[in-house]
N, CA, C and O of each residue as an XYZ file, in Angstrom:
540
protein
N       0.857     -1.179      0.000
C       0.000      0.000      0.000
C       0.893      1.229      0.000
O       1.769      1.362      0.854
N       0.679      2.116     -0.940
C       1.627      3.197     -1.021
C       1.252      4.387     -0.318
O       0.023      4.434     -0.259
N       1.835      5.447      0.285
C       2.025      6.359      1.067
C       3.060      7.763      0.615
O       4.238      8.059      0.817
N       1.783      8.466     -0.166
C       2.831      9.665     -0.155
C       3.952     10.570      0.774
O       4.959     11.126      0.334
N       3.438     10.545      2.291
C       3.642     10.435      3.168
C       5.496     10.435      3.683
O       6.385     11.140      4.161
N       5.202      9.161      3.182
C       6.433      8.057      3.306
C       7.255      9.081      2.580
O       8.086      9.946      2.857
N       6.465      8.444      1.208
C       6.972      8.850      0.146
C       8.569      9.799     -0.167
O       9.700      9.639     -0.624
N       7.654     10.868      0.467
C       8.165     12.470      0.237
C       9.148     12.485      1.678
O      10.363     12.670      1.624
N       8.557     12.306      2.682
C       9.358     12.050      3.586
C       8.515     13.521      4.279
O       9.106     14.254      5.071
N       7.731     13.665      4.036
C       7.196     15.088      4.933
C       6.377     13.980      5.971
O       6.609     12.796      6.212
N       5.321     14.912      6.467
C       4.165     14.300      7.331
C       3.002     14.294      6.993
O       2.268     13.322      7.171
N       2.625     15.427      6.423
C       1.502     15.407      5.387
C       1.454     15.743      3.527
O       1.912     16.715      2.926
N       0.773     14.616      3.022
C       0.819     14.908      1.871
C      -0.612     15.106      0.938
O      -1.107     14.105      0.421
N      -1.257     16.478      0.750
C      -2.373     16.691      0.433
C      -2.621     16.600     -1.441
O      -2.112     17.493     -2.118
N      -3.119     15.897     -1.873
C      -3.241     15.657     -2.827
C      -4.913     15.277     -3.684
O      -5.772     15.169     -2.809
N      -5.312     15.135     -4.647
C      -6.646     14.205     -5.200
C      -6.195     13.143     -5.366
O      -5.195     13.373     -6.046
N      -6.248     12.150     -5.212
C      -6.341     10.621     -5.510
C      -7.026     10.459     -6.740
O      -8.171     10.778     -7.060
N      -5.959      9.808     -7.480
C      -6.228      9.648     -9.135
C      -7.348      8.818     -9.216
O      -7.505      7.843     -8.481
N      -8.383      9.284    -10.362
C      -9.614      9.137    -10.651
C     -10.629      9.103     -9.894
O     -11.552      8.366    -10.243
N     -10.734      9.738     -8.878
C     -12.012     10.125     -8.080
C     -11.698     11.507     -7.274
O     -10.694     12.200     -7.107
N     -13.009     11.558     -6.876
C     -12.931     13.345     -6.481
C     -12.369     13.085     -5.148
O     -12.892     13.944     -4.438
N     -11.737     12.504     -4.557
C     -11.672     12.658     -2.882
C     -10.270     12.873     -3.261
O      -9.497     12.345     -4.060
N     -10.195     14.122     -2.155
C      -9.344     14.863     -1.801
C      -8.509     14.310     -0.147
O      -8.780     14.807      0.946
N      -7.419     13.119     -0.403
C      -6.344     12.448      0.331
C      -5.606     13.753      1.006
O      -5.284     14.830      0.504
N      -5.433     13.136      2.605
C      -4.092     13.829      3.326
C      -3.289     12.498      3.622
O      -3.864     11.721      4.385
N      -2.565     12.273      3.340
C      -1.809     10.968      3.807
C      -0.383     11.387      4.933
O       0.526     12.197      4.757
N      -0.606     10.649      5.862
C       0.214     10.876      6.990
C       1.418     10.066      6.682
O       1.440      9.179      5.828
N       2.476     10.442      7.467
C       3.249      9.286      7.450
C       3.473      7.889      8.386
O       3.518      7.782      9.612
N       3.562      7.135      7.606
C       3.715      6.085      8.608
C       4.259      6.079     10.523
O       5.438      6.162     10.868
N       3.161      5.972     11.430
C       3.954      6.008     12.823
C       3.602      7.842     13.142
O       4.204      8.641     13.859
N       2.387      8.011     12.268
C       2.533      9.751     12.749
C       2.396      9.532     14.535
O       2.202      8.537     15.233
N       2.596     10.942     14.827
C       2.143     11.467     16.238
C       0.895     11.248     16.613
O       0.230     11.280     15.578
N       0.327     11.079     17.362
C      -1.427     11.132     18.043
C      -1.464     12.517     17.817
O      -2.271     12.873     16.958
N      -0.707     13.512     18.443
C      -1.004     15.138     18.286
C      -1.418     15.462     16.848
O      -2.416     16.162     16.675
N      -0.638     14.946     15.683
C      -0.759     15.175     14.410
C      -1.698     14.692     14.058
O      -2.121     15.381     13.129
N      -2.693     13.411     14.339
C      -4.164     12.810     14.019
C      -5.193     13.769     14.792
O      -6.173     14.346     14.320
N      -4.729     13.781     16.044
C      -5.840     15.046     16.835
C      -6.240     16.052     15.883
O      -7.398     16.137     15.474
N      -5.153     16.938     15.466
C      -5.090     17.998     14.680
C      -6.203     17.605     13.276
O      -7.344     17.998     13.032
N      -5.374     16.758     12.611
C      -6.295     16.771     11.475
C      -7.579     15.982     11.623
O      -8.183     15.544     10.644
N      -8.006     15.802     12.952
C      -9.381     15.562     13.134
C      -9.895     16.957     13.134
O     -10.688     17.497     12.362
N      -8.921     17.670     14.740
C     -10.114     18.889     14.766
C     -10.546     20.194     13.593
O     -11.433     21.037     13.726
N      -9.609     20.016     12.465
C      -9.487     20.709     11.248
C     -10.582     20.317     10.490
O     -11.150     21.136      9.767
N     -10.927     19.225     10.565
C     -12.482     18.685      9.928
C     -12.279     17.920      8.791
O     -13.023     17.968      7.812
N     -11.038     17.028      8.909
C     -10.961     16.137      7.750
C     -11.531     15.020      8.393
O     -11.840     15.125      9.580
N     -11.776     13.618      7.581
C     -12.212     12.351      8.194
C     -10.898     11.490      8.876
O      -9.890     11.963      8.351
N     -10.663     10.831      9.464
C      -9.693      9.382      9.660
C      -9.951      8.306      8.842
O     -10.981      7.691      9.119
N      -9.194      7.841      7.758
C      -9.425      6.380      7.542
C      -8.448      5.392      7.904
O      -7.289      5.788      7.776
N      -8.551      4.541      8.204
C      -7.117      3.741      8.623
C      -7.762      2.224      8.131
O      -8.959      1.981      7.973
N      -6.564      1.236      7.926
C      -6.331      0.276      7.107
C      -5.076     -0.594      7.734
O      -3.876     -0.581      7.461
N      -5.926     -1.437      8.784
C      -4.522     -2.431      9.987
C      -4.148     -3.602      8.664
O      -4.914     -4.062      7.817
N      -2.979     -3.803      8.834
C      -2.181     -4.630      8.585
C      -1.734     -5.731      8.986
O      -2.377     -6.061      9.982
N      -0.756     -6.674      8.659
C      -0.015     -7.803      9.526
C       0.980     -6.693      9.669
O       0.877     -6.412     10.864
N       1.822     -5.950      9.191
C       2.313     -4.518      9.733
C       1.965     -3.229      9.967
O       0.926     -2.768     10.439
N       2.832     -2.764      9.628
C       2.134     -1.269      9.834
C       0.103     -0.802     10.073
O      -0.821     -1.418      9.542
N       0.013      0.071     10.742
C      -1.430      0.635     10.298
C      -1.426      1.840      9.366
O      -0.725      2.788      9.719
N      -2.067      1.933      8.295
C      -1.801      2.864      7.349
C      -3.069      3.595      7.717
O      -4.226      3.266      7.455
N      -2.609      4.702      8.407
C      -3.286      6.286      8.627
C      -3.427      7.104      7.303
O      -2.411      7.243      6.622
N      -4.853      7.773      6.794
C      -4.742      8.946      6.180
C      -6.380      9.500      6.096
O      -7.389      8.885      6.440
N      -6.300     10.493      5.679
C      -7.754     11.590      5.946
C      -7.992     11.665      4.506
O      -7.225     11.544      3.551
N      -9.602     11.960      4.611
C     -10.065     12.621      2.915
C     -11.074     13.742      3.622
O     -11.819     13.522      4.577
N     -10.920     14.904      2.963
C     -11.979     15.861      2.852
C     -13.588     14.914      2.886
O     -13.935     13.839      2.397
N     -14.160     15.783      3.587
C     -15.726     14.415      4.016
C     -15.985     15.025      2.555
O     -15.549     16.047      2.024
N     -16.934     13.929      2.059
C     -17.690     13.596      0.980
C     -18.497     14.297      0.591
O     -18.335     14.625     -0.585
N     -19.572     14.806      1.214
C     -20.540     15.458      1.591
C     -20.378     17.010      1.099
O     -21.307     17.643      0.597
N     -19.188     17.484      1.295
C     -18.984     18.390      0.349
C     -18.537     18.789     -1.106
O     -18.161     17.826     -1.774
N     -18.498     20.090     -1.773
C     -18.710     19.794     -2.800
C     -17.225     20.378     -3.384
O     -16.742     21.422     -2.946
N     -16.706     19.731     -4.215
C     -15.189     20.220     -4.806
C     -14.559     20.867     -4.279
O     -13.526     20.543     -3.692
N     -15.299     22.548     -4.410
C     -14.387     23.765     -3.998
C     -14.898     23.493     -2.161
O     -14.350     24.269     -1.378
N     -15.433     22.927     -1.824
C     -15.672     23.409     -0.569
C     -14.447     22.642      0.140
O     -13.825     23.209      1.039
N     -14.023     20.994     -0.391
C     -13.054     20.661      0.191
C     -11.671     21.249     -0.238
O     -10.610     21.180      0.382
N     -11.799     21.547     -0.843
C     -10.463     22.800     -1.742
C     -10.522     23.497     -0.237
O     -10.035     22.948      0.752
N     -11.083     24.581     -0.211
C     -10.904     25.097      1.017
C     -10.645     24.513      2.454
O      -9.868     24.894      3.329
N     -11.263     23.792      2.434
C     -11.204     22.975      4.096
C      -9.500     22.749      4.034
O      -8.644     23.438      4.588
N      -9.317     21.557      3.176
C      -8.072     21.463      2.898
C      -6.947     22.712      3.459
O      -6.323     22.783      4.518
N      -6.990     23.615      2.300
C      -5.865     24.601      2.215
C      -6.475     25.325      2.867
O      -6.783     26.303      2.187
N      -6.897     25.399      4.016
C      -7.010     26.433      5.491
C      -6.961     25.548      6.468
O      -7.601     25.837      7.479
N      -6.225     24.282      6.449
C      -6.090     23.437      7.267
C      -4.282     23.622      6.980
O      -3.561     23.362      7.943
N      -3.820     23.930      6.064
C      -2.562     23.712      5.943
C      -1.277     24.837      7.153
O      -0.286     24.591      7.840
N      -2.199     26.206      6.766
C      -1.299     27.365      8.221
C      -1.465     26.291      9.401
O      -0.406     25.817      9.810
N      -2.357     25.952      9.857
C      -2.374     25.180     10.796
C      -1.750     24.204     11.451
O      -1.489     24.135     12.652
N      -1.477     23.290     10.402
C       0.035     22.564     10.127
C       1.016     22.849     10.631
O       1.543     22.550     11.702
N       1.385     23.720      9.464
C       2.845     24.751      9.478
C       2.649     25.182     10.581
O       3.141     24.450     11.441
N       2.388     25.634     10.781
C       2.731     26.385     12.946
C       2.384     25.166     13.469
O       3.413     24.743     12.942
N       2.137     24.644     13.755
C       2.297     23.337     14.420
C       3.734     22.670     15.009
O       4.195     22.252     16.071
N       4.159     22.869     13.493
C       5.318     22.246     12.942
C       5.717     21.148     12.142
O       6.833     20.664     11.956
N       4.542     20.828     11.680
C       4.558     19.511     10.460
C       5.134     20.244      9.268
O       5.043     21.447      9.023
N       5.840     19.151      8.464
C       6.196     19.613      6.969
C       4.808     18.768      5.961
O       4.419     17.654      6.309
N       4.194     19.485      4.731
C       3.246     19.831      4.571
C       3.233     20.108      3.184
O       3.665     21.250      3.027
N       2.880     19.486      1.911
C       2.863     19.034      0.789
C       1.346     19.257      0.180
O       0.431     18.666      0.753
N       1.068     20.023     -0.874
C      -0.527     20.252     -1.124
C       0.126     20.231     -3.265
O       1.129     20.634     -3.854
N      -1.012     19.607     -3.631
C      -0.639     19.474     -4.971
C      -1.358     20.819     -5.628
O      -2.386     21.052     -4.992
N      -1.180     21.631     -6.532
C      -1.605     22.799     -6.825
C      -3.071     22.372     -7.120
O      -4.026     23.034     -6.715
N      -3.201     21.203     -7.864
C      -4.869     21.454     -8.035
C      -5.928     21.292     -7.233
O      -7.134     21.360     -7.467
N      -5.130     20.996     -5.942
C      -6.820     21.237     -4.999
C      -6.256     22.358     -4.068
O      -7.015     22.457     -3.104
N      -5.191     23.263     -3.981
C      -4.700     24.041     -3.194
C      -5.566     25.583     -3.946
O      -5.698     25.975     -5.105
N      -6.070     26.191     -2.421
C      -7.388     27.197     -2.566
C      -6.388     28.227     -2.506
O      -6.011     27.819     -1.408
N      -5.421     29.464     -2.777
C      -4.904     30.475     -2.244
C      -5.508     31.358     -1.385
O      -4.979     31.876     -0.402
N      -6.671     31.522     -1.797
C      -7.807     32.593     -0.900
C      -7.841     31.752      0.498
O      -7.278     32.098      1.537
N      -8.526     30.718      0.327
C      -8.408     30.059      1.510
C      -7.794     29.496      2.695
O      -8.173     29.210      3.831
N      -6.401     29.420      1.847
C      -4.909     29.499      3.089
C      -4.854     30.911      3.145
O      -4.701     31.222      4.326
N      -4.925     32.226      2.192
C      -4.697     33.202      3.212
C      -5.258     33.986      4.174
O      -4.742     34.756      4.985
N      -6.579     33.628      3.931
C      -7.785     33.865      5.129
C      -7.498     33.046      6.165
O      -7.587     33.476      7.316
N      -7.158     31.899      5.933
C      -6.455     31.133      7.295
C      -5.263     31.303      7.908
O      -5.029     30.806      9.009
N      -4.289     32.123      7.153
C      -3.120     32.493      7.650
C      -3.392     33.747      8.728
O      -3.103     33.909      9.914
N      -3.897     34.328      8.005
C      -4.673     35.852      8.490
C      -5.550     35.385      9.593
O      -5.800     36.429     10.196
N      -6.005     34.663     10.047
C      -7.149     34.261     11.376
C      -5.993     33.923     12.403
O      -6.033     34.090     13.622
N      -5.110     33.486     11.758
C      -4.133     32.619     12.822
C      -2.913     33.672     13.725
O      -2.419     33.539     14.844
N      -2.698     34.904     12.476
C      -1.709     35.432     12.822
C      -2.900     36.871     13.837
O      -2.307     37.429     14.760
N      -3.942     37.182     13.665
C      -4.704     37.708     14.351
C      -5.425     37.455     15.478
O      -5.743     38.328     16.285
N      -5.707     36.261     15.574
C      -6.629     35.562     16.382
C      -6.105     35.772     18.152
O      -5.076     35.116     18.315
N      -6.369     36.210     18.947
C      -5.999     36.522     20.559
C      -5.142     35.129     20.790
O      -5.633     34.088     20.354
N      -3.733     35.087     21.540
C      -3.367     34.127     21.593
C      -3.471     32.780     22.097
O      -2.841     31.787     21.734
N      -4.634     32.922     23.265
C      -5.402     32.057     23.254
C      -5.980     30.727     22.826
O      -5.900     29.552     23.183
N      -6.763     31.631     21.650
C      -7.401     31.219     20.733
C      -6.856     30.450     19.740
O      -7.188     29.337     19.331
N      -6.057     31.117     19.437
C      -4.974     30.370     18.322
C      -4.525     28.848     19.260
O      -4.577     27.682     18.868
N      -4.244     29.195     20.123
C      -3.163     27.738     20.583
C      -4.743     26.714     21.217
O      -4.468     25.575     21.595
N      -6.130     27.101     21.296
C      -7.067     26.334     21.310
C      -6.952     25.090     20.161
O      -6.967     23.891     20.442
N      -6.819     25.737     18.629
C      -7.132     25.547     17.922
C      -6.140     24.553     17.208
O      -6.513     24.011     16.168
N      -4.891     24.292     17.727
C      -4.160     23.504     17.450
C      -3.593     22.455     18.473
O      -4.123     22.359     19.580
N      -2.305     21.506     18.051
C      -1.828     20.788     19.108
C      -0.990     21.347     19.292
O      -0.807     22.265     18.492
N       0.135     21.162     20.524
C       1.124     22.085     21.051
C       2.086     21.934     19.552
O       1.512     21.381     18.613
N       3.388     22.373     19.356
C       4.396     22.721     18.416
C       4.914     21.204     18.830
O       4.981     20.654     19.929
N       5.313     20.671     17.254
C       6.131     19.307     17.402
C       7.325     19.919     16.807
O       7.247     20.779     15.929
N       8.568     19.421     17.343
C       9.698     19.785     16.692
C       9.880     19.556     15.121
O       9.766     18.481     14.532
N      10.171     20.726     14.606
C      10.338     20.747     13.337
C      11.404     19.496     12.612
O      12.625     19.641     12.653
N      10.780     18.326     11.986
C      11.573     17.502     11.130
C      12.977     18.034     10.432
O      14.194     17.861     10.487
N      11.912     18.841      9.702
C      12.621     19.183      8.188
C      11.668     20.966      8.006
O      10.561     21.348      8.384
N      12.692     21.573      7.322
C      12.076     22.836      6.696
C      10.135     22.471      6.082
O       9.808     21.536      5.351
N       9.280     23.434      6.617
C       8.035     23.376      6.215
C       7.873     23.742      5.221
O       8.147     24.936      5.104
N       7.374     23.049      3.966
C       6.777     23.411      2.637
C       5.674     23.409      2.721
O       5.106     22.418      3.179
N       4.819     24.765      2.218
C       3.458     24.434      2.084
C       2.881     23.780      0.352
O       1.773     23.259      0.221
N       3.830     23.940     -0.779
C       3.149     23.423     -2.203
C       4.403     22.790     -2.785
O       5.476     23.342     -3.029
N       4.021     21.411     -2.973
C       4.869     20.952     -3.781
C       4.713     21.638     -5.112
O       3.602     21.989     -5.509
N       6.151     21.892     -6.018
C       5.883     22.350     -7.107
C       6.521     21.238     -7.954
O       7.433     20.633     -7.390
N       6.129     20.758     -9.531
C       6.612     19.928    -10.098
C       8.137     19.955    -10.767
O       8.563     18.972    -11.373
């Protein structure tokens, strides 16, 4: 079972999954609990898939919405990330710009509080944070 994830070597890898509309976050193998918390409370789904090894973790934008709406959910889930401290991979065609920067902008405004409600504490940074893979 393949894992962009892995793959890339980030932690999250946001992408469409070839030939259907669902919009994949794929974790990496052995993520954090903090890092599943997160992309629960961001409003993606959990799917997971046990093994005789590994358990293969990853999220899809819920169903229920419609293209652009998970476009957005998505890429205003990504600032979120990034301050976190996950490294963070979005393929240009479901990545919203309006929508990460209205989310950047809530985050860098928001009472400080509020902001650190809304996430899990800071995981030490892996690797430098990318927010768009480019080809």
């Amino acid at each position: 079972m393949g894992n962009r994830a892995d793959e890339y070597s980030t932690d999250v890898e946001i992408y469409r999954r070839a030939l259907t509309p669902t919009i994949h976050a794929d974790t990496a193998t052995g993520a954090p609990e903090e890092l599943l918390g997160l992309l629960d409370r961001l409003g993606l789904e959990r799917r997971e898939v046990r093994t005789a090894g590994p358990v293969y973790i990853w999220y899809e934008a819920p169903a229920d919405l419609d293209t652009e709406a998970q476009q957005r959910l998505v890429s205003r889930a990504i600032p979120a990330l990034l301050r976190a401290g996950y490294t963070v991979n979005c393929t240009p065609e479901v990545f919203d710009e309006a929508a990460y920067q209205q989310a950047v902008h809530e985050l860098r405004t928001a009472p400080s509080g509020i902001a650190a409600q809304r996430q899990a504490p800071a995981a030490a940074p892996k690797r430098p944070a990318s927010a768009r893979r480019t080809p």
